[in-house]
DOTI-164177 format. One record per residue (C-alpha): y negated, x negated, z; residue in one letter. Coordinates in steps of 0.001 Angstrom, whole numbers, padded with zeros to 6 digits, always signed. Layout:
YXZA...
! end
This chain:
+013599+017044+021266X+016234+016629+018723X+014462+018194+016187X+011942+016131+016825X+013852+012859+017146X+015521+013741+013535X+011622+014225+012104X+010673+011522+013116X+013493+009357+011479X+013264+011371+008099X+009167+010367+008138X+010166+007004+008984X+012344+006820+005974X+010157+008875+003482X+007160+006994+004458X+009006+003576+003666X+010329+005283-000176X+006253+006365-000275X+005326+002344+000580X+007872+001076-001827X+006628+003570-004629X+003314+003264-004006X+003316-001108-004316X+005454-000380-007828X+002575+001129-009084X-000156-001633-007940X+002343-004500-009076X+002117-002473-012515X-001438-002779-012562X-001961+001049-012381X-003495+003019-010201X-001633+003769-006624X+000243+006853-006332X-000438+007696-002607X-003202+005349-001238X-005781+005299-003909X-007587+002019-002668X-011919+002070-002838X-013198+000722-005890X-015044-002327-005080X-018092-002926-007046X-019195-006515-008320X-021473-008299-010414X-020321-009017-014002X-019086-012234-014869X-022319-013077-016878X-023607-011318-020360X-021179-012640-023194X-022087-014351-026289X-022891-012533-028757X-019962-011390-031212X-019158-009730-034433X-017534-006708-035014X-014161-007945-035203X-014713-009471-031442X-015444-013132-032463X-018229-015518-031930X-020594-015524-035090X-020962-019090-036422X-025031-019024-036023X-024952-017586-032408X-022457-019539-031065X-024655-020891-028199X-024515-019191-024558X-026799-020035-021533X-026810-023952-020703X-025901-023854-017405X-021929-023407-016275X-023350-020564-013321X-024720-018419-016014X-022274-019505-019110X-019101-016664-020389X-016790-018206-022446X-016589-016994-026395X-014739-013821-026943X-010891-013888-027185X-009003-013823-030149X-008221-010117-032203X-004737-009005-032518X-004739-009719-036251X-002953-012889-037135X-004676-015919-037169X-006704-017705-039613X-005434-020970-038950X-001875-022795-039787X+000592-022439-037175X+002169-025312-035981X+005542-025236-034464X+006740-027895-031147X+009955-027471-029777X+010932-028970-026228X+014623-029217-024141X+012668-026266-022392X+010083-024668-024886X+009476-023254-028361X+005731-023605-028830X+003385-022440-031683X-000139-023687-032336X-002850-022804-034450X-005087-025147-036450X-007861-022679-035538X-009089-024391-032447X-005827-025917-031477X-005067-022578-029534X-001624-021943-028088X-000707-018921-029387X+003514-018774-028497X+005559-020453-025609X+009480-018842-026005X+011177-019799-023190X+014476-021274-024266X+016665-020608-020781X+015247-017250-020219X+017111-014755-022461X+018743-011995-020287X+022779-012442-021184X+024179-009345-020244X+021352-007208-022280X+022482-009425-024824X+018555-010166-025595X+016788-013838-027264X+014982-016065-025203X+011224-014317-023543X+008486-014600-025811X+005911-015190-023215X+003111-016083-025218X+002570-014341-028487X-000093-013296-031279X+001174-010622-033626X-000063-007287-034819X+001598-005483-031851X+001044-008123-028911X-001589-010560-028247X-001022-013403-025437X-002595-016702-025838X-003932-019879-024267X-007312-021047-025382X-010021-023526-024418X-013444-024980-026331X-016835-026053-025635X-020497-023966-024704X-023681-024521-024069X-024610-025027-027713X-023107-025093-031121X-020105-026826-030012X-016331-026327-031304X-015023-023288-029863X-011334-021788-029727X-012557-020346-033283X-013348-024018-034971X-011299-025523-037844X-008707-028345-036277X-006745-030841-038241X-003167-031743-036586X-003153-035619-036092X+000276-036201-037987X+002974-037128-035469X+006289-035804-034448X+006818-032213-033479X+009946-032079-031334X+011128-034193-028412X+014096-036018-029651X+017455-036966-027443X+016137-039676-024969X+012486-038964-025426X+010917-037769-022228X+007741-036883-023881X+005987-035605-026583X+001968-035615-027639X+000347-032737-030245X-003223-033607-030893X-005637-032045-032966X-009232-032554-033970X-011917-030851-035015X-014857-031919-037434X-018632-032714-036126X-019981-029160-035099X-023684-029635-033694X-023185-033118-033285X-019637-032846-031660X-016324-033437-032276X-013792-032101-029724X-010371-033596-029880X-007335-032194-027903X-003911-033787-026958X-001064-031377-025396X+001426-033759-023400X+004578-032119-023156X+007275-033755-020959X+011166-033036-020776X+012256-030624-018149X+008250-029316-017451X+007027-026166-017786X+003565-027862-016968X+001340-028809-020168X-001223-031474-020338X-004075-030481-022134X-006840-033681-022749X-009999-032582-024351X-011905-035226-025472X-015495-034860-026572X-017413-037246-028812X-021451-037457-028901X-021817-037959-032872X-025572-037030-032537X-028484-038787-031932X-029420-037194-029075X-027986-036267-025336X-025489-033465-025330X-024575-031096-021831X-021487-029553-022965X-019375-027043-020533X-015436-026837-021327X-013816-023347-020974X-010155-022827-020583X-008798-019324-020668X-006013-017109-021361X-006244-013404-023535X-003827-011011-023180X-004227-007375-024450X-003330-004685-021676X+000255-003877-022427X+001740-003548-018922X+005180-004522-020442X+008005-001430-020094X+010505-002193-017503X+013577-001845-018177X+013787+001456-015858X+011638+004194-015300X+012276+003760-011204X+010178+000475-010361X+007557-002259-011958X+006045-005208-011139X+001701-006048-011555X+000349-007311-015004X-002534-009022-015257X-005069-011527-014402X-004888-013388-010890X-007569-016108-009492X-006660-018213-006785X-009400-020152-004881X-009246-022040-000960X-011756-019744+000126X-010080-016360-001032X-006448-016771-001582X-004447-014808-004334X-006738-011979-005658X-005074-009746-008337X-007481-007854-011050X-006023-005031-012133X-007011-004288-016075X-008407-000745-014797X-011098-002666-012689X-011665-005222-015687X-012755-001545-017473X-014506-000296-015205X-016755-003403-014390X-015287-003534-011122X-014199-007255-010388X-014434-008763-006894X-013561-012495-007694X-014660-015843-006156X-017252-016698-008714X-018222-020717-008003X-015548-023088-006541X-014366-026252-006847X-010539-025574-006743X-007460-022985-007589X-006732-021880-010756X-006995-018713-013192X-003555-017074-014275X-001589-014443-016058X+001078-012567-014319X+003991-010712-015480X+006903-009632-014010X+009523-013120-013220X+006734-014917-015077X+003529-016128-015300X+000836-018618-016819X-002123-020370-015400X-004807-023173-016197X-004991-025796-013535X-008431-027962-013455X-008649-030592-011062X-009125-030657-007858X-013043-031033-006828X-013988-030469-010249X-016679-027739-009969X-016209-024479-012044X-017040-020915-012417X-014130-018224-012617X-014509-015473-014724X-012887-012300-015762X-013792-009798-018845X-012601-007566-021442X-013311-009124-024745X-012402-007035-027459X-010330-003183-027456X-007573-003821-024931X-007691-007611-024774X-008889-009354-021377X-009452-012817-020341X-009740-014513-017581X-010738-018505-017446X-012992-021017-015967X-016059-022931-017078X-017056-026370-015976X-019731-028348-017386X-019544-032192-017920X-021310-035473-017641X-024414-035746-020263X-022640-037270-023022X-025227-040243-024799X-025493-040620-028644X-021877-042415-029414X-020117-041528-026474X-017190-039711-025312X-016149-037601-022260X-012736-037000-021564X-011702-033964-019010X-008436-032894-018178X-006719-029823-017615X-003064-028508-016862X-001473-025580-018377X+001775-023806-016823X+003788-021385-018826X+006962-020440-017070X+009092-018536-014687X+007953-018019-011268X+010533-020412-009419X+008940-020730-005994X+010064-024292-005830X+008295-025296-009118X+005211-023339-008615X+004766-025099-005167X+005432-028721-006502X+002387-027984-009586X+000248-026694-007441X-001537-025258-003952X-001164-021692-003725X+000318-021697-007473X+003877-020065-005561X+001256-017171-005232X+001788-015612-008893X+005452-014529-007208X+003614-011871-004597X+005473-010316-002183X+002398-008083-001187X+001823-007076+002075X+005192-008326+003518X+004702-012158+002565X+004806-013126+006233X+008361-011686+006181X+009341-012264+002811X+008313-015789+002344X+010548-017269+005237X+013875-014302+003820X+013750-016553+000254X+013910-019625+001906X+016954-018529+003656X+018529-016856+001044X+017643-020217-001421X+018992-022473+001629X+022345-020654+001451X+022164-019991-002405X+022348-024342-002054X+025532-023554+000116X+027529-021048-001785X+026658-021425-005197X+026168-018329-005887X+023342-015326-005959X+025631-012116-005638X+027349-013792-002656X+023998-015581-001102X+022788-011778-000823X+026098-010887+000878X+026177-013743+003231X+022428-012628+004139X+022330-009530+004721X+025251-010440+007748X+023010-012677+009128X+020112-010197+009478X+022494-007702+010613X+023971-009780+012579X+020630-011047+014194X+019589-007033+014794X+023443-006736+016195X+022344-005518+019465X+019272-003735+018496X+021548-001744+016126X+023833-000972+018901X+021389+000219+021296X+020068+002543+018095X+023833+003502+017483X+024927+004327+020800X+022114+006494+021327X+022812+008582+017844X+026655+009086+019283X+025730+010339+022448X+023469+012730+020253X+026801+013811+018192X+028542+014131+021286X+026493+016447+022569X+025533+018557+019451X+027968+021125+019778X+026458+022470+023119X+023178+022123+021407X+023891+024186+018337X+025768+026501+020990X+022765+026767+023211X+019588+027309+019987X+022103+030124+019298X+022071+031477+022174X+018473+031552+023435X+017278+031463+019638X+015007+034804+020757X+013588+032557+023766X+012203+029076+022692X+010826+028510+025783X+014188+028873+027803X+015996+027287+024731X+013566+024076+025241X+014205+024215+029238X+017806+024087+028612X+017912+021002+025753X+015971+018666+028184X+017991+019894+031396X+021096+018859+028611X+019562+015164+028130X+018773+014526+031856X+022512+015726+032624X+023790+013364+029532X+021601+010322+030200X+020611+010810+026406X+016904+009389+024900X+016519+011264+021825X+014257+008828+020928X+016611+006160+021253X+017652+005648+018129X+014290+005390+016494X+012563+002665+017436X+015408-000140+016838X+015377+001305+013173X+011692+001275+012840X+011742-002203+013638X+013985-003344+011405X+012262-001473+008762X+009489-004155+007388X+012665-007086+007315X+014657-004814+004946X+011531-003950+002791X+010737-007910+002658X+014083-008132+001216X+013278-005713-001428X+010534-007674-002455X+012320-011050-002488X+015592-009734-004409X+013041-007669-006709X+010245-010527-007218X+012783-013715-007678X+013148-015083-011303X+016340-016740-009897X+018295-013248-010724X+017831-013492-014210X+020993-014329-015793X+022875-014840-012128X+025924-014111-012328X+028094-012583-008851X+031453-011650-010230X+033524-009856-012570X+031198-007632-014863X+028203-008040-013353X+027016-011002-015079X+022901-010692-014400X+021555-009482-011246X+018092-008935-012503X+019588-005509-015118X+021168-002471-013497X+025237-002046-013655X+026470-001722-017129X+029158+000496-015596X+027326+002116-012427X+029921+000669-010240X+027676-000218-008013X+025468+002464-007991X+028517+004999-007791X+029981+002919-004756X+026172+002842-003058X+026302+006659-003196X+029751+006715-001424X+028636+004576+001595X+025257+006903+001767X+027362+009723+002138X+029644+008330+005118X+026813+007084+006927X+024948+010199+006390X+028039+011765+007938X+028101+008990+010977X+024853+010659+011807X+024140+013873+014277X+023428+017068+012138X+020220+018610+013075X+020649+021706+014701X+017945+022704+012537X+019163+024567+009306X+016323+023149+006855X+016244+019459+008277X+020078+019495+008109X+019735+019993+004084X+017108+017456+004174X+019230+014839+005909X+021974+014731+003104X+019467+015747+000435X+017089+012860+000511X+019855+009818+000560X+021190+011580-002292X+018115+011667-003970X+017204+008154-002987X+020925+006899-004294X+020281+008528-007613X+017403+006189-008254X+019511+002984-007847X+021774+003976-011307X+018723+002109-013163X+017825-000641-010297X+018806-004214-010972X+022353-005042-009396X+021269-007616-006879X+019363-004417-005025X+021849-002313-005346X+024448-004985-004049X+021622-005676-000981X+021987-002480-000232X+025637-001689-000274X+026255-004723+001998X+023842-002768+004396X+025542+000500+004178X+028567-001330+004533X+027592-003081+007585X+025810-000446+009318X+028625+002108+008516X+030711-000435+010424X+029469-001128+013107X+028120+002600+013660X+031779+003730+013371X+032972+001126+015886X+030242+002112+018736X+031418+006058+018125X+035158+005143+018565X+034502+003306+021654X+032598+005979+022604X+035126+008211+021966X+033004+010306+018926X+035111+011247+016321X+034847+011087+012673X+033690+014307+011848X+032720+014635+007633X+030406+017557+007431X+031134+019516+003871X+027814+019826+002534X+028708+022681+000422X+029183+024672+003092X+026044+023470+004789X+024169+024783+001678X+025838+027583+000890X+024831+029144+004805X
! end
């Protein structure tokens, strides 16, 4: 039953390093390690309009089908550089470029996200160069409208909010394309990562126009290198309806034609999502639209909505609105822009858990000041909360080292008769009053909390650049000088060492071999996990210690050497 009871803890614990792998490989938009998940088959978002060989729309087949159900948004822009003349905005918060070529965002830096302790400038979040292509883009269908690939003249105007100004306009316009003109103003305000976009379209014909607006963003499908090997987050397009929630495309299933999206709606929003960051186009609530997402060109995929607008009369003008966020996933911003916009940070399976472990963590973040120590100060209270469950778990595991000695004594013994030497462990128990069980199922409880933890310290954009003390100066990169990591390792060792030894030669190896193992990975983790998880070694090592010395169970360090060596 020992054995047993030790198995069980070891697939308990390699099952939870199998969970945590296996999400690090859907979060990179790759395909999971362990639970390959069935490929879901769906209609195509539509047939696209017909392009050239360099992936754009050609000027005389520009038109799509008339109706917003049936419509796909032109093709995304090629990595090439643009045609058009960039136009550069700066904000307190942004560094934005533009091109004249259908007033397309094509670069957002974000000026208070540069990682200080890699020493590296602000993120580049959106981008079109030769090597990356990320961009915002929107533009009319449903006939030979201005597109994201029109001609646009900048309206002349200021092009950087100026001390005391809370906000700033960019508006450009494009000439009469099938009897349209398309105008669009970007409304940037001071301390907003939120964009207002205002397309405005003008009927210069002499006839009725039915045009349908598109807004989408084109990325190519660089899943972005983290900074380690060990762990990564998802890439990609998301699509967030009422009826649906938060569904995640990977780029794989873009490929392979395999997209299972809410099609029609009449709220949500479209986004990009990266790790700590994201983007997303934000049409009104009620206003009726059709989500899409496509490959457009080699390696580039967008993903976007089309909604069609009032029949515009000969002389007249439509004006729609959109919103367009490009910024860091703080919780508390995403959930004041938008419903279900807090989504892009996804804590997977463990949101339940993980949702209400930030709040706490922000709540005493608002206390303390401080990220390193907010982690601290909450890891105590969880431990503190599972205070009793832990005991009940510990006391158990020191009445198993207790009594190990006569178990090792007696498998030697009757190692010829496993039926006798079976008799005798149970007879052992009964006489001891000892579960060995007992200190499973506390653990295994605990086990989802700690993992929703993971997620939160892993997930939160609030790490970047937090300092906790000394040289540790951003939570979010690993331990310039493995301190950390080094000091992890030492408090794996002792509480591998507060535990009973299997009697069991082979899971006795495995017991010291796979917290080894598991240690070695946190050199290259980010230092608010690996300070999460000292303060839990710490804690646990504490109070494990303090049940065996009122239970009168020595100390006893087992060489490991030697354990290897027989």
């Amino acid at each position: 039953m020992n054995d047993i009871r030790r198995s069980i803890l070891w697939v308990v614990f390699g099952f939870s390093m199998v969970l945590i792998w296996d999400k690090w490989q859907i979060h990179n938009g790759q395909k999971p390690t362990f639970f390959p998940s069935a490929a879901v088959t769906a209609p195509a978002a539509g047939k696209p309009a017909a392009t050239a060989a360099d992936g754009t729309v050609p000027a005389a087949s520009g038109a799509v089908p008339a109706t917003a159900a049936a419509g796909t948004a032109p093709a995304g822009a090629t990595a090439p550089a643009p045609a058009g003349q960039r136009v550069d905005v700066s904000t307190d918060l942004f560094k934005l470029t533009f091109n004249t070529e259908g007033g397309s965002l094509i670069g957002a830096t974000l000026l208070q996200h540069a990682s200080k302790q890699l020493g590296t400038a602000p993120i580049e979040l959106l981008t079109q160069t030769p090597d990356h292509t990320y961009i915002a883009q929107t533009g009319l269908i449903g006939g030979a409208f201005p597109t994201h690939k029109t001609p646009m003249t900048l309206v002349p105007g200021a092009t950087a909010l100026a001390d005391g100004q809370n906000e700033l306009q960019i508006r450009f316009e494009s000439a009469d394309v099938g009897g349209v003109k398309l105008a669009k103003t970007y409304t940037l305000k001071r301390g907003s990562y939120v964009i207002g976009v205002s397309h405005e379209v003008v009927n210069t014909g002499a006839a009725p126009v039915n045009p349908q607006l598109y807004v989408q963003l084109v990325r190519d499908g660089a899943t972005g290198a983290s900074e380690t090997p060990f762990y990564s987050t998802f890439t990609g397009p998301a699509v967030y309806t009422n009826e649906h929630k938060y569904q995640k495309v990977e780029f794989k299933k873009i490929e392979d034609n395999k997209v299972d999206i809410v099609k029609t709606t009449s709220d949500g929003y479209v986004a990009m999502v990266q790790h700590y960051f994201a983007s997303a186009w934000l049409l009104a609530e009620g206003t009726a639209r059709e989500n899409f997402v496509r490959k457009v060109d080699n390696n580039l995929y967008a993903v976007g909505s089309i909604t069609a607008l009032p029949a515009v009369a000969p002389g007249q003008s439509q004006k729609i609105d959109a919103r367009l966020f490009v910024g860091p996933q703080d919780e508390h911003v995403l959930e004041a822009t938008a419903t279900g916009l807090e989504l892009v940070k996804d804590y997977g399976w463990l949101t339940i858990l993980a949702k209400p472990l930030y709040m706490l963590l922000s709540a005493i973040h608002d206390f303390v000041g401080n990220w390193g120590w907010s982690i601290v100060l909450l890891v105590v209270l969880l431990k503190a909360a599972f205070y009793w469950l832990n005991a009940s778990a510990y006391r158990s595991m020191a009445k198993m080292k207790a009594i190990n000695p006569r178990i090792m004594e007696m498998r030697e013994r009757l190692k010829s008769n496993p039926q006798a030497m079976q008799q005798e462990m149970m007879k052992i128990y009964r006489e001891e009053k000892v579960n060995p069980l007992g200190g499973c199922f506390p653990i295994m409880i605990q086990i989802p909390v700690f993992i929703a933890l993971y997620w939160v310290l892993l997930s939160s954009v609030e790490m970047r650049n937090a300092p906790w003390m000394a040289w540790i100066t951003d939570l979010s990169t690993k331990d310039p000088f493995f301190v950390l990591p080094a000091f992890m390792t030492l408090t794996t060792i002792v509480q591998t060492a507060l535990n009973p030894l299997p009697p069991d030669p082979l899971q006795a190896k495995m017991m010291w071999l796979m917290p080894l193992m598991f240690s070695v990975m946190f050199f290259f983790f980010p230092a608010g996990l690996v300070l999460y998880w000292i303060t839990n070694n710490v804690l646990t090592i504490a109070q494990q210690a303090f049940i065996n010395h009122k239970m009168g169970v020595p100390l006893k360090i087992t060489n490991p050497f030697e354990l290897f060596k027989k």
